[in-house]
C-alpha positions in Angstrom: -90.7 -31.2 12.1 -88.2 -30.6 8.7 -89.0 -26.9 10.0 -88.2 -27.4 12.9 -84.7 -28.8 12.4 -84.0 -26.2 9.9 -84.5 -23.4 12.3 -82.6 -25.0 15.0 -79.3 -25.4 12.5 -79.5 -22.0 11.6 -79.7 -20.9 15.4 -76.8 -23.2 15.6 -74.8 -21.7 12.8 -75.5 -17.9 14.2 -74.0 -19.1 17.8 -71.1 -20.2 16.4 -70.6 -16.9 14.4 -71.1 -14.4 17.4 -68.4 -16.6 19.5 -65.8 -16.7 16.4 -66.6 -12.9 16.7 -65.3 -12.5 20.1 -62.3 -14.7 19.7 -58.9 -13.1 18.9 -56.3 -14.3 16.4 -53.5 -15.8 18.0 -49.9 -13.9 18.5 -46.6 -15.1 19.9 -46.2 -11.6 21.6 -42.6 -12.7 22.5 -39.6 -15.7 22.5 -37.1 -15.4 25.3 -34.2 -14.8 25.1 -35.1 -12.9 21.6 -31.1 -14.6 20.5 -30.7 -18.3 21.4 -27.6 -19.6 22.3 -26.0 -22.3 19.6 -25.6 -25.0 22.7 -28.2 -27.1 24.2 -30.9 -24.5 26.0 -34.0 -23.8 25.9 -36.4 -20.5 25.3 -39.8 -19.7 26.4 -42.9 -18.4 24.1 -45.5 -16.3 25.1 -49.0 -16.0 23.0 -51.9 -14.4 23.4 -55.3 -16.2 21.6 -59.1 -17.1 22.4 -59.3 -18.3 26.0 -58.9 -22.3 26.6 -58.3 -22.9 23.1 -55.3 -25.6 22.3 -52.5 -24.1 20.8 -49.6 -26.7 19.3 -45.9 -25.7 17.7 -44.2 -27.1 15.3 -40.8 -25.7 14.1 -38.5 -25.8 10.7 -36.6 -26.3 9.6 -34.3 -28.6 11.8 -31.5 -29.3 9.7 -28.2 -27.3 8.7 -27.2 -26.2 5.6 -25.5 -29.4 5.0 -28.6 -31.6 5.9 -26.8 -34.0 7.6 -27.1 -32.7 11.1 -30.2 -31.6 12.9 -31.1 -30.0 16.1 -34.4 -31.9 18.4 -36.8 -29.4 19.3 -38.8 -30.8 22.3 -42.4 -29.3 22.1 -46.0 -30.0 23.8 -49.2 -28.6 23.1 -50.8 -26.3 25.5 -54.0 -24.2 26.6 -55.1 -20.8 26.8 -56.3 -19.8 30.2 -59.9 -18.2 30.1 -58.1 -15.0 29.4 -56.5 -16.0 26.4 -52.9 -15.8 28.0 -50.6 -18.6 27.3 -46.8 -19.8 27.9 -44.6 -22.5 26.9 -40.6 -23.5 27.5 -39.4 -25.2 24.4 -35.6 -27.3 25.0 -33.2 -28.2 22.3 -30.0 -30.1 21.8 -27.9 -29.1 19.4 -25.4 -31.4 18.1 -21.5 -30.3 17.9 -21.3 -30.8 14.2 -24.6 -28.1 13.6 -23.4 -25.5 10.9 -25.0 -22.9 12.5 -24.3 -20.2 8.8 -28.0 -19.0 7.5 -29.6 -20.6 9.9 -33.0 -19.1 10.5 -36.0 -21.6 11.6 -39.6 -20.5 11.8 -41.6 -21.3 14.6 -45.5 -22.3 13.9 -48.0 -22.2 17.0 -51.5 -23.4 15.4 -54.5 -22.9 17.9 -57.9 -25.0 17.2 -60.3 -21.3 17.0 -57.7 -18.9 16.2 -55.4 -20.3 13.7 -52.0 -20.0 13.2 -49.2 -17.4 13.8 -45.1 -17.4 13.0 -42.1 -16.2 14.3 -38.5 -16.5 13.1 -36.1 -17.9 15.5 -32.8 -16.0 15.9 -29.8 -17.4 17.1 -26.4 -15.6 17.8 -24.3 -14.9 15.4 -26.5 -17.2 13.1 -24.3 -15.6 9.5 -21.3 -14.1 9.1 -23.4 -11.0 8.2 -24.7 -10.4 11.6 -23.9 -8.4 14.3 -24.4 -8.5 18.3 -27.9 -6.5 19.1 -27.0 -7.5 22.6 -24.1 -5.1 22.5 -25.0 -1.6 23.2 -21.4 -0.7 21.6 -21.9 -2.4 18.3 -24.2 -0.3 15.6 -24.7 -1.9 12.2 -24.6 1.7 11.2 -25.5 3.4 7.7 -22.4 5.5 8.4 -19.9 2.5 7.2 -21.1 1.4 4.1 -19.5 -2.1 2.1 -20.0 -3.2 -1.4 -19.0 -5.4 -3.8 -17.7 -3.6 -6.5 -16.0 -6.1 -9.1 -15.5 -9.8 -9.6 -13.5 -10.9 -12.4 -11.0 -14.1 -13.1 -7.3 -12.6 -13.0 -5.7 -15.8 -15.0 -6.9 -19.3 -15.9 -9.8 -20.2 -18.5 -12.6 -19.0 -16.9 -14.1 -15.3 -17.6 -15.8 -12.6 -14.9 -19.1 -15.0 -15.1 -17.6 -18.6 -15.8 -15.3 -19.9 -13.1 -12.9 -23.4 -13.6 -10.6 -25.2 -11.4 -7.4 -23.0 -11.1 -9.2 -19.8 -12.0 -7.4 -16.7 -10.2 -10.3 -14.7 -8.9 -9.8 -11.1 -8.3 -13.1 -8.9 -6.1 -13.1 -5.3 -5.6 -14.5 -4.6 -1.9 -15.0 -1.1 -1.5 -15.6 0.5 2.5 -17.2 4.3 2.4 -17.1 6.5 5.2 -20.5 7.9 4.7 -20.8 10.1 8.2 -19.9 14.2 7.2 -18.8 14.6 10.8 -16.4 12.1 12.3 -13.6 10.1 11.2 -13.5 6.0 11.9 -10.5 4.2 12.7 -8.6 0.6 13.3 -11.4 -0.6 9.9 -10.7 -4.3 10.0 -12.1 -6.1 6.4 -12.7 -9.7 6.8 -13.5 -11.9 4.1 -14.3 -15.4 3.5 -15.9 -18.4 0.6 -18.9 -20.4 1.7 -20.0 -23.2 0.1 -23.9 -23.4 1.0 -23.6 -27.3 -0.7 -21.6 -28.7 1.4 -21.9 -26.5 4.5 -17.9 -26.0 4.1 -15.8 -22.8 4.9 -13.8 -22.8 1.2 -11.5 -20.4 2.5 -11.6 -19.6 6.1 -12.5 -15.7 7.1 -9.5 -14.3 6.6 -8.5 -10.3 8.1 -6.8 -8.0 5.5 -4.7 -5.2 7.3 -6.2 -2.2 9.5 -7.0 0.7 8.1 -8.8 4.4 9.0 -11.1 6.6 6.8 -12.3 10.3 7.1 -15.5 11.4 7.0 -17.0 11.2 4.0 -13.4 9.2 2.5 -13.7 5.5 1.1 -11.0 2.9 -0.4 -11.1 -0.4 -2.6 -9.5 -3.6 -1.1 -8.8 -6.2 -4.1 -8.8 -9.6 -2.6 -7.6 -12.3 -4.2 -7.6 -16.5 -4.4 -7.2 -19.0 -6.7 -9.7 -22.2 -7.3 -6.9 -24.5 -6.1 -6.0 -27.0 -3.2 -3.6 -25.2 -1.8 -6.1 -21.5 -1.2 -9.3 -23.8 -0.8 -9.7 -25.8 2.1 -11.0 -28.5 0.0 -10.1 -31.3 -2.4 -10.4 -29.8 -6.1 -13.6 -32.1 -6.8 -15.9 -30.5 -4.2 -15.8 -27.5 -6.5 -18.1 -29.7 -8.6 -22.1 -29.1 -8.2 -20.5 -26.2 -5.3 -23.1 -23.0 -4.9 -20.1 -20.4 -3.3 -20.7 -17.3 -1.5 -18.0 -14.5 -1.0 -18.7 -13.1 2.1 -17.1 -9.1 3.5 -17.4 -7.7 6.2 -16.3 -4.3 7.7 -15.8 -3.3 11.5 -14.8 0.4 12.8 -14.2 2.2 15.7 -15.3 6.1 16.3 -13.6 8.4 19.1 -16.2 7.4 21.6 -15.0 3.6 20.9 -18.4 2.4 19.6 -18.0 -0.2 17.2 -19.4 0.3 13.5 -20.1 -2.7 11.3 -21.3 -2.9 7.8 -21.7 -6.2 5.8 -22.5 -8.1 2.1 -22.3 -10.8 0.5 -22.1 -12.4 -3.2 -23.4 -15.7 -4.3 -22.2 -17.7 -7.5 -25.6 -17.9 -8.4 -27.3 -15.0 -7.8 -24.4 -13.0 -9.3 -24.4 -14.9 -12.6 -21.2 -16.7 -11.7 -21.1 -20.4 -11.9 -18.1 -22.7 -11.3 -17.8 -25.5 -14.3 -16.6 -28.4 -14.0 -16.9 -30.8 -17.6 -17.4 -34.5 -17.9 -14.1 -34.7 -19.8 -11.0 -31.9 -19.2 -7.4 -32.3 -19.0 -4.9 -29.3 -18.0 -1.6 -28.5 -17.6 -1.1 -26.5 -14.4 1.4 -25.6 -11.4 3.9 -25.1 -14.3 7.2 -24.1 -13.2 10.9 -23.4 -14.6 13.9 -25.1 -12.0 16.8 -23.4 -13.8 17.4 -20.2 -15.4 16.5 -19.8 -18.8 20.0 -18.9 -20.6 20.8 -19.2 -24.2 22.5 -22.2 -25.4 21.5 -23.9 -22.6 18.9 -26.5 -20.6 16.3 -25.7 -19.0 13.7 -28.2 -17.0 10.6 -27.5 -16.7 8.4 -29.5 -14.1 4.3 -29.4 -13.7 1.0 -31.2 -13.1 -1.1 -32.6 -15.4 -4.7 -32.5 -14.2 -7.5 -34.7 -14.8 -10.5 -31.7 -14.4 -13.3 -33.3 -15.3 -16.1 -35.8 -13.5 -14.4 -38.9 -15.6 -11.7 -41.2 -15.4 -8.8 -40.3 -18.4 -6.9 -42.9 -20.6 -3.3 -42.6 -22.8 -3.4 -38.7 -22.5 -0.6 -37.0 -24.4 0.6 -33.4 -23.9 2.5 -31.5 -26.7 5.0 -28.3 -25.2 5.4 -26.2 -27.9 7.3 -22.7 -29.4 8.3 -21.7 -32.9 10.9 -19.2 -31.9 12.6 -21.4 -29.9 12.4 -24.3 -32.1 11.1 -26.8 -29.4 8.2 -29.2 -30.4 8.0 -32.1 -27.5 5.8 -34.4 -27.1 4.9 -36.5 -23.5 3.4 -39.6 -23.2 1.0 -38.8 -20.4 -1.3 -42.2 -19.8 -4.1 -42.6 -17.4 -5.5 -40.0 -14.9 -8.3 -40.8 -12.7 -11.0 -38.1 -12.4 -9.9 -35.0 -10.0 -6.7 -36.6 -10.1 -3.0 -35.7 -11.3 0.1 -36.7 -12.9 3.4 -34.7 -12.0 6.1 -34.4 -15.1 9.2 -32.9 -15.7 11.4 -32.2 -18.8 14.6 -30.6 -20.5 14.6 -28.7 -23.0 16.9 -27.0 -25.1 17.2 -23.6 -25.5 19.1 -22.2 -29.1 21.9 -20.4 -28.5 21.1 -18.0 -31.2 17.7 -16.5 -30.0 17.0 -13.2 -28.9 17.1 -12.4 -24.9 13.1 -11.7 -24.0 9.9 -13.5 -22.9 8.7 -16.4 -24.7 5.4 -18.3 -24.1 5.4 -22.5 -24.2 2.5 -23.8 -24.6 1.0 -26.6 -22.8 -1.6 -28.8 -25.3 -3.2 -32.0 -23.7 -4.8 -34.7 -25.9 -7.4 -37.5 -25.3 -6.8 -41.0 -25.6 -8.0 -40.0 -30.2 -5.8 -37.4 -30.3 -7.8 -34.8 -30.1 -7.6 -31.7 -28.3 -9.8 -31.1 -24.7 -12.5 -28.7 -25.1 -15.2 -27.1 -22.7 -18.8 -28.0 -23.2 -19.5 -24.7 -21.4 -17.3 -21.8 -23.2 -15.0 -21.8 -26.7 -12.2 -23.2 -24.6 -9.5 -25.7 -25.1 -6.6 -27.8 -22.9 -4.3 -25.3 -23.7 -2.2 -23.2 -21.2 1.1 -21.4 -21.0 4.0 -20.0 -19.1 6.1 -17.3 -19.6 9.8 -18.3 -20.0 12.4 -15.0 -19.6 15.2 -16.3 -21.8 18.3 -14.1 -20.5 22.5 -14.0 -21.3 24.1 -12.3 -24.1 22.5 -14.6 -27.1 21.4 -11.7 -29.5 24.0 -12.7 -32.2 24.5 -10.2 -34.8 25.2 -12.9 -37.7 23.6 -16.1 -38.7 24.9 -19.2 -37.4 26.3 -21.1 -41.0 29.8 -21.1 -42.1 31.4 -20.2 -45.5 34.4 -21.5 -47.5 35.3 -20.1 -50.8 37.9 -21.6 -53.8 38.7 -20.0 -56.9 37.5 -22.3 -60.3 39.5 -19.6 -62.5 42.6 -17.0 -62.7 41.5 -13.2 -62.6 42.2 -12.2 -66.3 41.3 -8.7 -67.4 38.2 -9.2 -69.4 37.6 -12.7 -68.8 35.1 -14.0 -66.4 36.5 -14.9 -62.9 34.4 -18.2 -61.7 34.3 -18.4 -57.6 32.2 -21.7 -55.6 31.1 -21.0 -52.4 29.7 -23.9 -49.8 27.5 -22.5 -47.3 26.4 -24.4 -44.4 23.5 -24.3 -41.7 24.9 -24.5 -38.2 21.4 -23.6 -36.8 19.5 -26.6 -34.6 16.6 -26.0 -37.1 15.9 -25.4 -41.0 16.8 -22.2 -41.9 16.6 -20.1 -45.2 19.2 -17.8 -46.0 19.5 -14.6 -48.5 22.6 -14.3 -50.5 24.3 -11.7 -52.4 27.9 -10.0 -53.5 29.3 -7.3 -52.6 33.0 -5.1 -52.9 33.7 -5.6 -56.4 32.8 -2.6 -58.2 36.2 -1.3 -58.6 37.4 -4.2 -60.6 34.8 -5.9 -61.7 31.6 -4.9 -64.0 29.1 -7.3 -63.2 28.7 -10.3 -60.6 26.3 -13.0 -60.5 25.1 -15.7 -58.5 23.4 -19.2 -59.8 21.6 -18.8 -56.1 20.2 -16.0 -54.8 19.2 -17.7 -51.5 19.2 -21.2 -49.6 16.5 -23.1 -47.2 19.0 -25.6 -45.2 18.1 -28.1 -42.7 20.1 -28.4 -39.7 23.6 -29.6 -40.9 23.3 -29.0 -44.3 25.1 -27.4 -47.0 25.1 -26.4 -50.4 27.1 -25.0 -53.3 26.5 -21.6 -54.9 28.5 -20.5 -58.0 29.7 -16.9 -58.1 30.7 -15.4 -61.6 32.3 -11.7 -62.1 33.6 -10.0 -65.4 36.9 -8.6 -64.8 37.6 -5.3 -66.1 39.8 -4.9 -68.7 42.0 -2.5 -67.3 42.1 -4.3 -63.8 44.9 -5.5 -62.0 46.6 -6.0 -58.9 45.1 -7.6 -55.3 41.1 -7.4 -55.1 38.9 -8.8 -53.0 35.3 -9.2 -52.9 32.3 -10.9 -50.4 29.7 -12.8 -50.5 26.7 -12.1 -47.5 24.4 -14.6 -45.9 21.6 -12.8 -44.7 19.2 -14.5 -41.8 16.5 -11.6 -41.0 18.7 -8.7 -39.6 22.1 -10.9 -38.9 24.9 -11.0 -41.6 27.9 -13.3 -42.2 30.6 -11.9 -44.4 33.4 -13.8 -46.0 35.9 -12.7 -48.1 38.0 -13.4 -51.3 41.1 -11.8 -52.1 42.3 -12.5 -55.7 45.6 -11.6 -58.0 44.4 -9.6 -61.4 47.4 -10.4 -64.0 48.0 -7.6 -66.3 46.9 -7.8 -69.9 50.9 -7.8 -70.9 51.5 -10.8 -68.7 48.5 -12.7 -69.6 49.4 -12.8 -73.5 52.0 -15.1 -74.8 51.1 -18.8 -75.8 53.4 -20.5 -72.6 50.9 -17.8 -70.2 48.2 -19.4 -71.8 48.5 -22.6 -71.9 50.0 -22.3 -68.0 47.1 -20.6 -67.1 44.8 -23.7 -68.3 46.7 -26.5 -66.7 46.5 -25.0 -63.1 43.2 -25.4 -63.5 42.3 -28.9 -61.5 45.3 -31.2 -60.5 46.9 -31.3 -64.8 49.7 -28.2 -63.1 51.2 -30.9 -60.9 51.1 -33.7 -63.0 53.3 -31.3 -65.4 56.2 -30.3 -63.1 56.1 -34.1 -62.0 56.7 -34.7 -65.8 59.2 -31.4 -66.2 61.2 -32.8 -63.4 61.3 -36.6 -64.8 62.5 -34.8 -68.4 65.4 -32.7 -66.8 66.3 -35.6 -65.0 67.1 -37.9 -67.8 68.7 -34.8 -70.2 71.1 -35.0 -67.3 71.8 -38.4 -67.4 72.4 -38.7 -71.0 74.8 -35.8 -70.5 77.0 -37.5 -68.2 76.8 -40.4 -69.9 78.5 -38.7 -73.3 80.7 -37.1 -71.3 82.5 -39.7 -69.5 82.9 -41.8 -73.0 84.4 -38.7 -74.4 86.9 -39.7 -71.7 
């Protein structure tokens, strides 16, 4: 009996074999239409399989790229006829938010002998990349070629790879003619940024002018955007967690008025680019100057300071700095929530004694410690700038002090002649000057200073003593300056002086005159003179009129 059963399973086994044998493998042979429209419709399926086996369909997947909106297949199983022939209609409803970019469903029919088959379900215009195979007219030809040639940040912290908030990004898209025989014309280049996270248009598909190329000519079209609210259509914190794609595309006409079309694409990720955002980053941005920057005058300058990073910011402080210019201000900031901004505005003072050019401010925001913002992705800091054109006529050719001279001796032929200076700073900052004497080589053999230079703060002054040996066989008016250098600006003041000769200087009356003018004894003496002459001419008339 145990034979018996053995030899019927085998039997069994072999029957089962021979019809698998003359089964077929199941085929969609076709969907109709081959594009499906992106409103509510419906398509039909035809498959080929073993006859009256049960075929069902699945399909997926049914969500958009932003996974919050889905379209409702409606599907039913079916059987093969006894030929192995079999058709289906599958509806859909597609709902008016559906983000129809990259998306490409597969379509599963599983029958219960010949297993499973796939096809990919198209619909029209499904990515920016495609073209309409509906329209004889319209060749996505080899002839019109597109590339991405370049991507790189213009300005801002990020590099070519790294992208941040405010970054002003910079692609080369280059368009080849790459037919030998005709020229094509009326080239339209249209570019747009996709964010695949959030199913979002960043920037709109925007049309760059028209343009024609010869055969075998191409041309490079820089595009450009900045990582901002006002290019993206998007508030600044959706840039966080983003995955962007750069999208170009190229469309041409020939003479015969077909239409050539050539597309490509760049992702952040594939490409190595990634946008950063930082749990804690504070920025100066949208800095701008509201008056003209003129020498000896105010200028205010106005901006945003911008809370960057995925937390909330407390007592920030900014510091706007420039050694040149002398200005060193510091802003009480405060609180700024995450992806949020405070707006500020200051004066400042520009010298009135700096060169006319380009000077750079910079911008330095500090956390609540005091300490300086830096990125946990790249070597970078809170730290940005703006160019400030100082214009007028403020290239002065001499230091801004002032000088005042008085003689502490006579000029006496072979004696020394003893000169203090005061020399003050008249600069808005500390300043350090050079000094020295010139002009009195004629008449004098030597001159010295006790000072040979001064560092002044703003106001100050100080005293320099000058000391020149007279010649012994000078005489007459001389003069002789002392120079405050400040880099390549002099100041120049002069001192005349009266050189007695040697005959006049001798005598003991010269002598002892020449002492007393020294300080305020010379006055005190003619006061004295005058009181002595006085009386002498009393007593005079006094004897006289007793004689009388």
């Amino acid at each position: 009996m145990a034979k018996k059963t053995l030899t019927l399973t085998i039997l069994s086994a072999m029957i089962f074999l021979v019809l698998i044998s003359f089964s077929s493998a199941l085929t969609i042979t076709s969907v109709s239409p081959s594009t499906l429209p992106k409103s509510t419709s419906s398509f039909i399926v035809n498959l080929t399989g073993t006859g009256n086996e049960s075929v069902s369909f699945s399909i997926s997947p049914t969500s958009d790229i932003t996974k919050t909106n889905s379209i409702s297949f409606n599907v039913a199983n079916i059987t093969l006829d006894s030929t192995g022939f079999g058709s289906t209609t599958i509806s859909y409803t597609v709902p008016s938010e559906f983000e129809f970019l990259d998306y490409s469903p597969i379509l599963t029919a599983t029958g219960n002998v010949s297993g499973s088959t796939t096809t990919s379900l198209t619909f029209a215009n499904t990515t920016f990349c495609s073209y309409d195979n509906n329209n004889p007219d319209q060749i996505n030809s080899n002839d019109l070629k597109l590339s991405i040639d370049d991507i790189r940040v213009k300005s801002g912290l990020g590099s070519d790879g790294d992208w941040f908030p405010f970054d002003k990004i910079e692609i080369d898209v280059a368009i080849t003619n790459k037919n030998r025989d005709y020229d094509i014309n009326n080239i339209v280049l249209e570019w747009g940024l996709f964010d695949k996270t959030t199913g979002k248009w960043f920037i709109e598909p925007t049309e760059e002018k028209e343009f024609d190329l010869n055969n075998r000519d191409d041309t490079t079209v820089t595009v450009s955007f900045s990582l901002n609210e006002n290019d993206l259509n998007i508030n600044l914190e959706d840039l966080y967690k983003s995955n962007l794609i750069f999208y170009a595309r190229a469309t041409g006409e020939v003479d015969n008025d077909t239409i050539y079309t050539t597309c490509n694409s760049a992702q952040t990720k594939s490409n190595d680019i990634e946008v950063h955002v930082d749990r804690d980053f504070v920025v100066a941005n949208e800095l701008k100057v509201l008056d003209s920057a003129i020498c000896g005058s105010s200028i205010q300058v106005s901006g945003k300071v911008w809370n960057i990073g995925q937390r909330n910011q407390k007592d920030l402080t900014m510091n706007i700095y420039n050694k040149d210019l002398g200005i060193n201000q510091n802003l009480n900031i405060g609180d700024i929530d995450s992806f949020s901004n405070k707006k500020f505005s200051v004066d400042l003072a520009i010298p009135d004694d700096v060169q006319a050019k380009n000077y750079s401010l910079s911008f330095s925001v500090y956390d609540k410690n005091g300490d300086l913002f830096e990125s946990a992705y790249e070597s970078l800091n809170s730290v940005t700038y703006l160019n400030l054109n100082v214009q007028g006529n403020c290239a002065s050719t001499t230091p801004k002090a002032s000088i005042s001279a008085k003689l502490q001796s006579d000029a006496v032929p072979g004696q020394d002649l003893l000169v203090k200076f005061v020399v003050s700073n008249l600069n808005s900052k500390t300043t350090t000057f050079n000094l020295e004497l010139s002009g009195y080589q004629l008449w004098a053999s030597s001159a010295e200073l006790d000072k040979n230079s001064l560092t002044l703060n703003s106001g100050e002054s100080a005293e320099v003593l000058a000391t020149l040996k007279v010649d012994n066989d000078a005489s007459g008016a001389q003069n002789f300056n002392l120079l405050v250098k400040q880099a390549d600006k002099t100041l120049s003041q002069e001192v005349s002086v009266e050189i007695s000769s040697a005959k006049e200087s001798s005598g003991f009356f010269n002598n002892v005159l020449s002492n007393l003018k020294q300080g305020n004894t010379y006055i005190w003496i003619i006061g004295a003179l005058n009181l002595v002459l006085i009386v002498l001419i009393i007593v005079i008339s006094v004897r006289l009129a007793k004689k009388k």
